[in-house]
N, C-alpha and C positions, 0 to 999 in steps of 0.2 A: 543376503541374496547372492552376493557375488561370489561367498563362500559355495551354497548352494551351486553355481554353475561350475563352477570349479570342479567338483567334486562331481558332476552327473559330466560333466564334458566328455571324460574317456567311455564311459557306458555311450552317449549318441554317437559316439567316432566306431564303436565296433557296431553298434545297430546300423547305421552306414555302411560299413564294409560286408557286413553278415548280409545286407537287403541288395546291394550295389555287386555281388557275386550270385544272390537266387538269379536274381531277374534273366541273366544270359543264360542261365539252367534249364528255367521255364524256356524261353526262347527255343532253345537245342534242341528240348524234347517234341514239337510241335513239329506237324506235319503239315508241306503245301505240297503242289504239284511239281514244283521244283526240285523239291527234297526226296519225293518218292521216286522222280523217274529215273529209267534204269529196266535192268532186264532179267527178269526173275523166271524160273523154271517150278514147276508146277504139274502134281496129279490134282485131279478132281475124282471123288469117287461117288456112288452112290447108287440110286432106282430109280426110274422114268414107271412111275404107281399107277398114272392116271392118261392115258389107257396105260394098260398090263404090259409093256416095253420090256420090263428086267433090268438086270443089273446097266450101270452104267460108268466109265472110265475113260480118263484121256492122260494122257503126259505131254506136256510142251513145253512152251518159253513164249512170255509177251513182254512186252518191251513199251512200260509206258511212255509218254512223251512230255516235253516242259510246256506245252499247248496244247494238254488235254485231250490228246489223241491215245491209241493204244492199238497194238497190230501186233501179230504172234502167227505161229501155227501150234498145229497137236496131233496126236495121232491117238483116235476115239476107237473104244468100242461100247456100241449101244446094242444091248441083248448081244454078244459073240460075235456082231460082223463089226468089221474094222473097216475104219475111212480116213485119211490123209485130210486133212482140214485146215486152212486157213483163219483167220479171224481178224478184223478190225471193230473199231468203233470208238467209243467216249467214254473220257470220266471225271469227276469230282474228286476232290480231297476237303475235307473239312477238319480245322486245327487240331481237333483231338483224334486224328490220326484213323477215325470211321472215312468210306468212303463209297460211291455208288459207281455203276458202271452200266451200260449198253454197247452189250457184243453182240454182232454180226458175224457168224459162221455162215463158212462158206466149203462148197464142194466144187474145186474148181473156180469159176464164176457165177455158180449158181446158188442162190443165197439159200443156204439150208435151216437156219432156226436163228431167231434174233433171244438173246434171254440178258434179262437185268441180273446184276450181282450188288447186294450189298458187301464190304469189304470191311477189314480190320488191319491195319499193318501194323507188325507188331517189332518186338528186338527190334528197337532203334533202327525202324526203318530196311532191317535184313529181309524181313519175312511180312506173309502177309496171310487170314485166311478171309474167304468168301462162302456165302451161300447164294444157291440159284433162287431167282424169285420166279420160275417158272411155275404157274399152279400146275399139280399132278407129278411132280420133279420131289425130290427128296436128296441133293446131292450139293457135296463141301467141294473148297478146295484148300489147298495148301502151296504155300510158295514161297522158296528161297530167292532174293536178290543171287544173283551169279558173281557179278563183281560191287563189292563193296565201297574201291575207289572211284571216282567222276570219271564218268565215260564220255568220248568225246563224241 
């Protein structure tokens, strides 16, 4: 018997080492609200179907927050007119790095359209993409993190 542990001892010492080096792996790759916030720039492209709107487009930067807030602006065009547009609101993160959102656009102070985003962030937290859960809406977005290191 004591030969027997003798002999498996060095195979449990690297099962050890091989399991006690995943675990901070798994860790790293996981997404909180912590880890995503930060400030990403971003087109959204798409069609506003339902009513017959036309093509739809913005480019901005939102800037999530470590207390689940999110505020940004963009500059839209829905059907060829262009609007200067602000945006706040909320969101979720959940460890596999999905996550949900409620944006408030605004014109000025005037609250112009509220639409949910289901989200994806992907490359290690660089990038992220979303779709509108607007019914009648058909439109993505795409978004790079700006800076990579902690922002203060």
């Amino acid at each position: 018997m004591k030969k027997i542990l003798q002999q498996l001892m060095p195979l449990l010492i690297m099962a050890t080492v091989i399991f006690a080096s995943v675990a901070p792996t798994a860790i790293a790759h996981s997404c909180s609200v912590g880890n995503i916030a930060g400030t990403y720039a971003y087109t959204s492209t798409g069609a506003i179907v339902n009513p017959p709107v036309g093509p739809f487009a913005a480019v901005g930067k939102i800037t999530f927050s470590n207390s689940g807030t999110l505020s940004g602006e963009q500059t839209t065009s829905i059907g060829g007119n262009f609007f200067d547009e602000t945006i706040s609101g909320s969101f979720s993160v959940n460890s596999d790095c999905t996550a949900t959102a409620t944006v408030n656009v605004y014109h000025g102070t005037v609250l112009a359209r509220t639409t949910a985003l289901n989200i994806v962030f992907d490359d290690d937290r660089k990038g992220a993409r979303a779709i509108f859960l607007t019914p009648g809406t058909a439109i993505t977005v795409s978004a790079r993190r700006i800076f990579t290191e902690l922002e203060d």
